[in-house]
C-alpha positions, 0 to 999 in steps of 0.5 A, spaced: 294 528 579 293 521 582 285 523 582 284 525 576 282 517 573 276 518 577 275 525 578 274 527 570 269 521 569 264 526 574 266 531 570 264 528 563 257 527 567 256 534 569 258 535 562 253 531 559 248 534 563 249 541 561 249 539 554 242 537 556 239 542 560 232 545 558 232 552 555 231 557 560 225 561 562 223 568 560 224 572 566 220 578 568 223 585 567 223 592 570 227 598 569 230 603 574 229 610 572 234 615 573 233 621 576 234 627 572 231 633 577 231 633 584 233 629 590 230 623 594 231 624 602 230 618 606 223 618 609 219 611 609 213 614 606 215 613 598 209 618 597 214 624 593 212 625 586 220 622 584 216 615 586 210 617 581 216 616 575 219 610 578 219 603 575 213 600 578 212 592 580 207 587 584 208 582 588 205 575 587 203 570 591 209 564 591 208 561 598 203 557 600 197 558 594 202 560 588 198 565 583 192 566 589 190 573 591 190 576 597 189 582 601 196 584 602 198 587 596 205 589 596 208 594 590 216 594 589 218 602 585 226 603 582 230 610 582 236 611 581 241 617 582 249 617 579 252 612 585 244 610 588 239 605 586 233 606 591 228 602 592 220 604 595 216 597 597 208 599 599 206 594 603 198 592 604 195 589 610 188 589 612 190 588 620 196 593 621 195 591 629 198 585 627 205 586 624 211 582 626 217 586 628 223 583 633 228 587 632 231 593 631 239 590 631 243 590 624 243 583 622 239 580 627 234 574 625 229 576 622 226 570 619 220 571 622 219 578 621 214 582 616 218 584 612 221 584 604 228 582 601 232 584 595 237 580 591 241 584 587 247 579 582 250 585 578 252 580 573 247 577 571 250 571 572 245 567 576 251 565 582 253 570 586 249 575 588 247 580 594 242 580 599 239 586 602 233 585 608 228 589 612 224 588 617 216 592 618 221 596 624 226 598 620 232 594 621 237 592 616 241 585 614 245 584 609 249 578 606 252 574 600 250 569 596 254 563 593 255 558 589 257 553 594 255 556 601 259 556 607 258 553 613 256 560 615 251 561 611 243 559 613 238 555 610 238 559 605 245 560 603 246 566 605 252 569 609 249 574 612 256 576 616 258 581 609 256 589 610 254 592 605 253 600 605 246 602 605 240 606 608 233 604 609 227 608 612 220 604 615 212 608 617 207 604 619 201 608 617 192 605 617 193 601 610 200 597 613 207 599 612 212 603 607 219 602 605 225 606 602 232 603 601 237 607 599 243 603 596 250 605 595 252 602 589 260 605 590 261 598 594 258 594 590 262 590 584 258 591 578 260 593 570 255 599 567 256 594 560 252 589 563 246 589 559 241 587 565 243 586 573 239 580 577 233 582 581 228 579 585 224 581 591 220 578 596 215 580 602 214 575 607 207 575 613 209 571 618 202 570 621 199 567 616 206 564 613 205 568 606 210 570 601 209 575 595 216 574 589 215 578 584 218 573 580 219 565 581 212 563 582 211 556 584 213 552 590 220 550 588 222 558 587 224 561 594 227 568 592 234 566 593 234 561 588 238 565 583 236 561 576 228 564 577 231 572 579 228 577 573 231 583 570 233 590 572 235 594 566 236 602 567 243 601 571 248 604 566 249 610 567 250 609 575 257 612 576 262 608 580 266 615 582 273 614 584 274 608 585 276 608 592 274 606 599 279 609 605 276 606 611 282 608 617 281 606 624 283 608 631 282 605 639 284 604 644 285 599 649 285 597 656 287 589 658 290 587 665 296 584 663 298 589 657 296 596 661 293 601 657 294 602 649 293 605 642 293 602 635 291 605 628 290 602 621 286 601 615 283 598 609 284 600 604 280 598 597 281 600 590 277 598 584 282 597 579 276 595 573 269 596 574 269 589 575 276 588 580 278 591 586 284 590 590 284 591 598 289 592 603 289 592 610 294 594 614 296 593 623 289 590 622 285 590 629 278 585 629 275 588 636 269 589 632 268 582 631 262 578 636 264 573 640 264 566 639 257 562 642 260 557 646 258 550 643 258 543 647 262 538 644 259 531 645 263 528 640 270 525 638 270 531 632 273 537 632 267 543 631 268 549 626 266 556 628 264 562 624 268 567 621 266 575 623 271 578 621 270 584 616 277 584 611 275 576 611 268 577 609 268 582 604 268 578 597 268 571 601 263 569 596 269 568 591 273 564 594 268 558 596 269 551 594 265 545 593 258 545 593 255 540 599 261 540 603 260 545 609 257 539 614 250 541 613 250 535 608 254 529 610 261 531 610 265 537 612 271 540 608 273 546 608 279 548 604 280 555 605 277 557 613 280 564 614 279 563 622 286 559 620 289 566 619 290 570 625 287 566 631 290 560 633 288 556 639 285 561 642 290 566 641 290 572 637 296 572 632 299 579 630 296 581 622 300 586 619 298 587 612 293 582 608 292 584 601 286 581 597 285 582 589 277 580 586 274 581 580 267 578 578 264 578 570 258 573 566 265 569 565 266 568 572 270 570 578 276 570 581 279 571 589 286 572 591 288 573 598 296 573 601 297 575 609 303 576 613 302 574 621 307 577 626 311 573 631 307 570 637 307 565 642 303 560 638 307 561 632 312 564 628 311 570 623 310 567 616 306 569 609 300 565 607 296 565 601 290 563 598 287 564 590 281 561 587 278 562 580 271 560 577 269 560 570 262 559 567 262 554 562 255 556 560 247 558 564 249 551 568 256 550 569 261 552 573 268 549 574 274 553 578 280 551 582 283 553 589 290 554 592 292 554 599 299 555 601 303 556 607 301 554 616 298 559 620 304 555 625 310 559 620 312 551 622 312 547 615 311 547 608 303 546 606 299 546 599 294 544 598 290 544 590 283 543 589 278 544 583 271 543 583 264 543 578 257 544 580 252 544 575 244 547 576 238 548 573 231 551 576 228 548 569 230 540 570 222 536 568 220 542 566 219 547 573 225 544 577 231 545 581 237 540 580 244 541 582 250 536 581 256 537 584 264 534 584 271 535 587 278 534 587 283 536 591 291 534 592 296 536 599 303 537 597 309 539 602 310 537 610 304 533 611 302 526 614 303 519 611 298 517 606 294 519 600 294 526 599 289 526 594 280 527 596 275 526 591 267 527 591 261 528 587 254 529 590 246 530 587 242 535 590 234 536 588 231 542 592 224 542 592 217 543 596 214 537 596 221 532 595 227 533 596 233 528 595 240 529 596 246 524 596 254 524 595 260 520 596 266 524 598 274 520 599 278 524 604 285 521 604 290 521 610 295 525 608 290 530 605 292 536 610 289 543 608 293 548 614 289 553 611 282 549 612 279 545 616 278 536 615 275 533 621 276 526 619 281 525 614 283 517 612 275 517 611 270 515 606 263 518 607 256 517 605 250 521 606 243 520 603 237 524 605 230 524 603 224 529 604 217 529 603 214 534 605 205 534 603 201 540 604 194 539 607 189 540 603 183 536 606 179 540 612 180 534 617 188 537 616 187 544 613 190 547 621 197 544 619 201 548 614 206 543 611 208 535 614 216 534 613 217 526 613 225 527 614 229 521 613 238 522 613 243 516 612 249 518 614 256 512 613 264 514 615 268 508 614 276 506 613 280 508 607 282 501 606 274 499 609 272 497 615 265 502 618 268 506 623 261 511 624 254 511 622 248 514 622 240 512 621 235 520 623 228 519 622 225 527 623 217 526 621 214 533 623 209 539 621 208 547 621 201 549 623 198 554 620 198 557 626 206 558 627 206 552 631 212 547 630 212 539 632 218 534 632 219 527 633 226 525 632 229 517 632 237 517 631 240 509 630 248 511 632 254 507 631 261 509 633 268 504 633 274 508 636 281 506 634 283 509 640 281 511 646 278 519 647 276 523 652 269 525 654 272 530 660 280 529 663 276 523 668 272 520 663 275 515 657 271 512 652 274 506 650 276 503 644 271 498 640 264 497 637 258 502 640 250 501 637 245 505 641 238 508 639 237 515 641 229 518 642 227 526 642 221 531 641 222 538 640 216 544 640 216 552 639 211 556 639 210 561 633 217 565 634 213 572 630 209 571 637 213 577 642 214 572 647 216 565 644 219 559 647 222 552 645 223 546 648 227 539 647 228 534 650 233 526 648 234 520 651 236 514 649 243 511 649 250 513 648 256 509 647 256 503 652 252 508 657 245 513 657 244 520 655 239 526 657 239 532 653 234 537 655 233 543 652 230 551 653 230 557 650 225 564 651 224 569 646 222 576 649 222 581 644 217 588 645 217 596 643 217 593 636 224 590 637 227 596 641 228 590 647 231 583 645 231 578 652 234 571 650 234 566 655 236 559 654 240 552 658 243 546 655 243 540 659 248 534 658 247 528 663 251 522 660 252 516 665 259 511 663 260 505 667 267 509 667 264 515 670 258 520 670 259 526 666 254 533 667 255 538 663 252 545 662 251 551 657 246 557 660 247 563 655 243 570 657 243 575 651 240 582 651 240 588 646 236 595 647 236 599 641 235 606 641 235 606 634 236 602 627 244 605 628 245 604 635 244 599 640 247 596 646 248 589 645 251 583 652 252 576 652 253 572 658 255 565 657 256 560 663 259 553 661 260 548 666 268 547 662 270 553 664 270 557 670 267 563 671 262 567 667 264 569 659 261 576 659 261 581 653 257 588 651 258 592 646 255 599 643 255 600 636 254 607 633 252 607 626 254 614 624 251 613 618 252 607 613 260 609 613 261 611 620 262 607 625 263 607 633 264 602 638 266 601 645 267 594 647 267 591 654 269 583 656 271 579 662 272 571 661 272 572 654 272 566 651 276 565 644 277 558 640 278 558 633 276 551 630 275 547 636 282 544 635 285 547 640 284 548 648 279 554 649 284 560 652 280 565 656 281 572 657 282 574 664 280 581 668 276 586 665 278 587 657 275 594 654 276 597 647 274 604 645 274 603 636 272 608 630 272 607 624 270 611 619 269 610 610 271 615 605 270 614 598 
């Protein structure tokens, strides 16, 4: 390939870095013990004599004072039955009267909730793992971790869109809280042959900023750092039963233009190995899926908006490329975004049969997908496929290759071929995280004129009191994943950041929590040179102990347009050379408080003009998360000597949960784009962790697939009755 003269060089690095990496360190080990008599019902009170025979651990302090004392005392207990492993979490606290809950919704936000977080890596293998949360009210989360996160995971690197099938019971009583997880492990990929699973488990107390791991004890070491996990023994015996996960569907559904209507189908998975498994879907419907949150593009570049459909979810872990790419760190390529499959311009495309096959071992892992779409207004029917392998070269190294093939559209020929490695370690200069990264990739068949070819390699260093990235990523103009997403082909992009972050320990300062000094260089110039953009931020701001955030904010930007774009239909930019500097301050209230507010506010120029960006949002939560109220409004004023431009973003959300498995959640979103009122509200009824029951009501819906296309909304009043339901 042409790439490769400067990609193996990157290679050769990794290479020697991996031949150099420091010895790994011991990491704690607990054991799950089997139940041999009886049976553990779901309670939350982790009080019966089976958890008097539990594997049993503490947690420790990690964060702020590493290795401290304190009164909230946390124990972790293991038990396991033939297809459950269960854990008990007792958690002190000398003021129960202060406990943190916002939400009784699946998968909400729980980042400022007192709650616990399990990481389960059934291999071992320190890349991939599964994270299962719970909050002190109860309500579950549950998500992926990678080795290359995805532009939908969070800060953390977790995708917390998969759902996993597990159950969790909380009581509040005078010493705190108590927790009891029941996961099922016939939904999990894992081998009994493997000697020790991956673990760890942390405890966080919003309050008082305060986390507890059991292990990774110093300030570099949050619990999703997967080189710092222990070991969970004891698990060989679990049974993977049958092997199959039947999952049929049924709805109905009434729509203005198409009338009334019926539709059936399933997924279906198979676990060919305890380390493969094979789905297939068929007549698949997505109505389950959220709506997408409007976004307000002030720019000349496309936006990428977040997969929430289950098939594509499921195993999305594997099939990830290129470490740093997801557009959180400088450049954004996504070679494979499955939002490419089955919407189109707004417009959902007919899937009639996906099948997907993973497999997972310590050697590595492999993902391959292949979808027939029907005929559609927007497309012709055609066969898409997508395969993705990793092989762990050792503790530190990973490379892997990534195929793509075929057009959404059904109109062209498109492949794309890309490899990638990324190298990490939790033990550089003894204590510290370190990640090395690089990629190639090659497009073939129908594409634009120009270099088909794109290379990069990045450096990350993640720690508590520095951290520095950088990375150089080519994107040559015929460069062309149909099957993925590429703002800005035709490009070479650079991006350093550099973060010091001191924790206070003077009395002058002891009320501040931790000084964030944020500085980011971002630079985009022409393949054959010339600098077509750039970006200066400086982001000093600090976290109270209190739960207060403050933020200062300075933007240095420059843009030179080849051509002229459009801010609205009646507002051209044209072409030529911009410099402006942009100012901002952003406060928010301790968001563990029920009623939390934000506010921003920027100014400064823009192009040839001036820009205001005002910002706020409030938070109500009460009934220990029962009731959710979110409120907030955007505000664009941009003044051009070719025009004025206001533009407007209100979003209105509520969710009433009756309990932790059944809640009415609505969205109502206004944009001053669109006409009328995006409105959405669905109930969704939990049966248990394999049923499902949902009754969708929308109007104005508004659906976009990766900001390439016009926005298409959906008239009258569109209403959906699903069931779904799991047999394994």
């Amino acid at each position: 390939m042409p790439f490769s003269r400067r990609w193996w060089p990157a290679c050769l690095i990794l290479a020697l870095a991996s031949g150099n990496a420091s010895a790994q360190v011991e990491r704690p080990t607990v054991q799950a013990t089997a139940i041999a008599n009886g049976q553990l019902v779901l309670d939350g009170r982790v009080d019966g004599a089976l958890w008097k025979q539990a594997g049993a651990v503490e947690l420790t302090q990690q964060s702020p004072r590493p290795g401290e004392a304190t009164p909230f005392r946390t124990q972790v207990l293991l038990l396991h039955d033939e297809y459950t492993l269960y854990v008990g979490v007792i958690c002190e606290d000398p003021d129960p009267s202060q406990i943190s809950a916002s939400t009784l919704m699946r998968d909400s936000d729980q980042s400022q909730d007192d709650g616990v977080t399990l990481v389960l890596d059934p291999f071992y293998t320190q890349r991939s793992a599964y994270v299962f949360q719970v909050n002190a009210s109860g309500a579950m989360a549950d998500g992926l971790l990678a080795p290359t996160p995805t532009a939908t995971s969070n800060y953390n690197g977790v995708d917390y869109s998969w759902n996993g099938t597990w159950r969790a019971k909380v009581q509040r009583n005078a010493h705190g809280w108590t927790a009891e997880i029941a996961i099922d492990t016939r939904a999990l990929q894992f081998d009994r042959n493997t000697p020790a699973w991956g673990f760890n488990v942390n405890r966080y107390v919003p309050r008082q900023t305060l986390k507890l791991n059991w292990s990774g004890l110093t300030l570099d070491s949050q619990v999703y750092n997967l080189p710092r996990e222990g070991r969970l023994t004891g698990m060989n015996d679990l049974s993977r039963g049958s092997g199959l996960d039947f999952r049929p569907y049924g709805l109905v559904r009434d729509r203005p233009r198409d009338g009334t209507s019926a539709k059936g189908g399933f997924d279906l998975k198979y676990n060919f190995t305890p380390a493969i498994a094979g789905l297939l879907t068929y007549n698949t419907d997505f109505a389950e899926a959220e709506p997408d949150q409007l976004k307000i593009n002030t720019t000349r570049f496309a936006l990428s908006f977040p997969e929430t459909r289950q098939f594509f979810l499921d195993g999305s872990n594997l099939f990830t490329f290129g470490y740093g790419l997801n557009g959180k760190s400088g450049a954004s390529f996504v070679p494979y975004q499955s939002r490419r499959i089955g919407l189109l311009n707004g417009q959902t495309v007919p899937m009639r049969e996906g099948v997907k096959l993973m497999g997972q071992s310590d050697s590595g892992s492999f993902g391959v997908l292949g979808v027939r779409t029907g005929d559609s207004s927007v497309s012709n029917a055609t066969d898409l496929f997508v395969g993705r392998g990793a092989y762990n070269v050792n503790q530190n190294l990973q490379v892997g290759t990534l195929i793509t093939h075929g057009d959404p559209l059904g109109l062209s020929r498109n492949t794309l071929v890309g490899t990638d490695a990324v190298w990490r370690t939790s033990t550089f200069m003894g204590d510290k995280n370190l990640n090395l990264s690089a990629w190639g990739a090659r497009s073939a068949g129908d594409v634009p004129a120009g270099s088909r070819t794109g290379y990069g390699a990045g450096i990350d260093y993640p720690n508590d009191l520095w951290i520095l990235r950088a990375n150089v990523n080519v994107f040559g103009a015929g460069l062309d994943p149909t099957l993925g997403f590429l703002p800005r082909p035709g490009t070479r992009q650079y991006f350093a950041e550099f973060d010091y972050a001191p924790r206070p320990k003077s009395d002058t300062w002891n009320w501040i929590q931790q000084f964030f000094w944020h500085a980011t260089y971002t630079q985009v110039d022409g393949i054959r040179g010339g600098k077509q953009s750039s970006e200066w931020k400086l982001f000093p701001n600090f976290n109270t102990v209190g739960g207060y955030f403050y933020s200062f904010e300075y933007y240095r930007e420059f843009d030179a347009p080849a051509r002229p774009f459009a801010i609205t239909p009646d507002v051209i930019v044209p072409a030529g050379k911009y410099l402006w500097n942009y100012y901002g301050v952003r406060f928010n209230t301790p968001k563990f408080w029920p009623l939390s507010v934000t506010l921003s506010a920027y100014r400064g120029g823009y192009y040839d003009g001036r820009m205001d960006h005002p910002l706020a949002q409030v938070n109500w939560n009460t009934f220990d998360g029962r009731l959710q109220l979110t409120a907030s409004q955007e505000l664009f004023f941009i003044h051009l000597p070719q025009g004025d431009v206001h533009k407007r973003l209100s979003i209105l959300g509520g969710t009433w949960s009756f309990s932790q498995n059944l809640y009415v959640t609505s969205l109502l979103q206004k944009a001053s784009e669109l006409s009328g009122v995006n409105m959405y509200a669905k109930l969704h009824w939990m049966v248990d962790s394999t049923k499902n029951v949902y009754l969708i009501w929308s109007r104005g819906l508004t659906t976009e697939t990766n900001g390439l296309g016009v926005p298409v909304v959906a008239p009258g009043n569109n209403v959906t009755f699903k069931v779904q339901w799991d047999f394994f």
